[in-house]
C-alpha positions as CSV (number, residue, x, y, z in Angstrom):
1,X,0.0,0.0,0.0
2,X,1.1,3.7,-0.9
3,X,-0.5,6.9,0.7
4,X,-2.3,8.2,-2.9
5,X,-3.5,11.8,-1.5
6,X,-5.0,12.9,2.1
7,X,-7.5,15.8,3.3
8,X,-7.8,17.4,6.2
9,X,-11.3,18.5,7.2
10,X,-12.8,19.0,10.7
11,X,-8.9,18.1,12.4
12,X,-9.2,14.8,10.8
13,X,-6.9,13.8,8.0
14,X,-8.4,11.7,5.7
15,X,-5.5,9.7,4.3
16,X,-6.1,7.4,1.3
17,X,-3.8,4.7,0.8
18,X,-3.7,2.7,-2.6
19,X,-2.6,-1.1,-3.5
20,X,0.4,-0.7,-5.3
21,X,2.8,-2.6,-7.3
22,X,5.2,-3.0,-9.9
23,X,5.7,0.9,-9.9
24,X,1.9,0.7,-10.5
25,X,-1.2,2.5,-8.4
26,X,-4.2,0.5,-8.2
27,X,-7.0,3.2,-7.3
28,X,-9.8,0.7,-6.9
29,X,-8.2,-0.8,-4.0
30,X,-8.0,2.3,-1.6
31,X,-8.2,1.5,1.9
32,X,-8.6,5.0,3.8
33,X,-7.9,5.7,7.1
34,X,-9.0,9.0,9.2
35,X,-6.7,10.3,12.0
36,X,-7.3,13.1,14.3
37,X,-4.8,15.9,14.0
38,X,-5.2,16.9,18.1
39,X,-4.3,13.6,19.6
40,X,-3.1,10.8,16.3
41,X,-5.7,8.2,17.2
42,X,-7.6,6.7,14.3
43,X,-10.8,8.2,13.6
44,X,-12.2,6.1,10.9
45,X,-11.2,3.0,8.6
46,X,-12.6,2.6,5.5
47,X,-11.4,-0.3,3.3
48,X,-14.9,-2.0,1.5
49,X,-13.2,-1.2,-1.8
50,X,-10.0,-3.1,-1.1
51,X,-12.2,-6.0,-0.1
52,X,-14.5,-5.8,-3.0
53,X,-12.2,-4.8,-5.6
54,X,-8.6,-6.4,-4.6
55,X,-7.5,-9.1,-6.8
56,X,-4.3,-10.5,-8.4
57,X,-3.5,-8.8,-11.8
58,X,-1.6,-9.7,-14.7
59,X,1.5,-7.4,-15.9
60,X,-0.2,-4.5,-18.3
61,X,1.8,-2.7,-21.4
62,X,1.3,0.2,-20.5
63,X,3.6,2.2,-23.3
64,X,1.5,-0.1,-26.0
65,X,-1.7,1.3,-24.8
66,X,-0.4,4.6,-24.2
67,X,0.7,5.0,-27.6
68,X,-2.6,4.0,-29.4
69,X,-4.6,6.3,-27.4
70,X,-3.0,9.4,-27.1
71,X,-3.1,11.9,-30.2
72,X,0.8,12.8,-32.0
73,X,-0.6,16.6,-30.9
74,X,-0.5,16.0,-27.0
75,X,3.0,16.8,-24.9
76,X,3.4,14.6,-22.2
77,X,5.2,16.4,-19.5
78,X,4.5,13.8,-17.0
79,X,3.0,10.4,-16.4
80,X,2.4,7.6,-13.8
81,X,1.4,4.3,-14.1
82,X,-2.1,4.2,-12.1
């Protein structure tokens, strides 16, 4: 798992962690986790989509799809596998 982004509302920071692997995010799979700011106990756990959506994968080209999909008039400044 790999913190994907957080938000802080209320003194609670929502922090969402994503499966990852092979240098690849899987955002299905978040698990988040909500921890208050005043005293660092957990707040909330949320992981129903891990459970649901959590599954082995197999290895995906992504600079196969990429180039198929993306038009010759696009700059790609940055990217990340997700």
């Amino acid at each position: 798992m790999k913190e994907s982004y957080y938000s802080i509302y209320n003194n609670i920071c929502i922090i969402n962690f994503a499966y990852y692997e092979n240098d690849v995010l899987y955002y299905p799979d978040l698990i988040k986790v909500g921890v208050s700011l005043s005293n660092g106990e957990i707040y909330s756990l949320e992981a129903e989509d891990f459970l649901t959506n959590h599954t082995s994968r197999s290895e995906f080209d992504f600079e196969n799809k990429k180039s198929a999909q993306i038009s010759k008039n696009v700059e790609i400044i940055s990217e990340k596998n997700a």
